[in-house]
C-alpha positions in Angstrom: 1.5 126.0 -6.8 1.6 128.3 -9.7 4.2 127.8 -12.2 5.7 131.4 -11.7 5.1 130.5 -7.9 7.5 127.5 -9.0 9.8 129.5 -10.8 10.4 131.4 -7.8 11.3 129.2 -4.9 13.5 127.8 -7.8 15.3 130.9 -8.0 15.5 131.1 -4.2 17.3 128.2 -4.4 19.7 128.8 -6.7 20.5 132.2 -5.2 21.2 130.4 -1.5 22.9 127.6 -3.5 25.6 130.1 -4.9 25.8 132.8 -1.5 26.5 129.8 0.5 29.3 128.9 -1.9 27.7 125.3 -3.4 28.0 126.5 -6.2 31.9 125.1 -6.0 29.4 121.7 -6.6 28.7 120.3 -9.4 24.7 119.7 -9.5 23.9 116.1 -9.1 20.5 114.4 -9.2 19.2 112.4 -5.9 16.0 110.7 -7.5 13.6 113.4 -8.9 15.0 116.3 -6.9 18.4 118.3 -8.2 20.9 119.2 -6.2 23.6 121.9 -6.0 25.9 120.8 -3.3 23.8 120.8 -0.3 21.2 122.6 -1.6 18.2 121.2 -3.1 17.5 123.4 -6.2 14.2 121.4 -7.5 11.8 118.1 -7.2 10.5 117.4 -10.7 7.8 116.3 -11.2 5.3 114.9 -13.7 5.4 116.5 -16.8 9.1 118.1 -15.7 12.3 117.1 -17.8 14.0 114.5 -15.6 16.3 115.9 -12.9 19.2 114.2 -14.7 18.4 116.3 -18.1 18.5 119.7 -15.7 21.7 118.7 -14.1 23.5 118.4 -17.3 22.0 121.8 -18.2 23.2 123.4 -14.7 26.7 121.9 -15.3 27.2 123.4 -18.7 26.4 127.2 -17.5 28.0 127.3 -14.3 
């Protein structure tokens, strides 16, 4: 997959995360993948910043 292909579904994600109201969540990390409520926003993977470091990113903007 292409990283804007990436950059997309991550998108997708974050748009379904917020219409379905997880967005009342704060973003957690479950092993690699991060999570906003229910809604699995992204797996890193290698050569990704660790799922914890883009949780504490999410947190800060929402």
């Amino acid at each position: 997959m292409s990283t804007a292909e990436r950059a997309y579904f991550v998108e997708g994600n974050l748009a379904a995360a917020y219409h379905n109201g997880h967005n009342k969540s704060a973003a957690r990390a479950e092993g690699n993948t991060v999570m906003l409520g229910a809604q699995p926003i992204m797996t890193c993977v290698s050569g990704d910043e660790s799922a914890q470091t883009l949780v504490d990113r999410l947190n800060k903007i929402k």
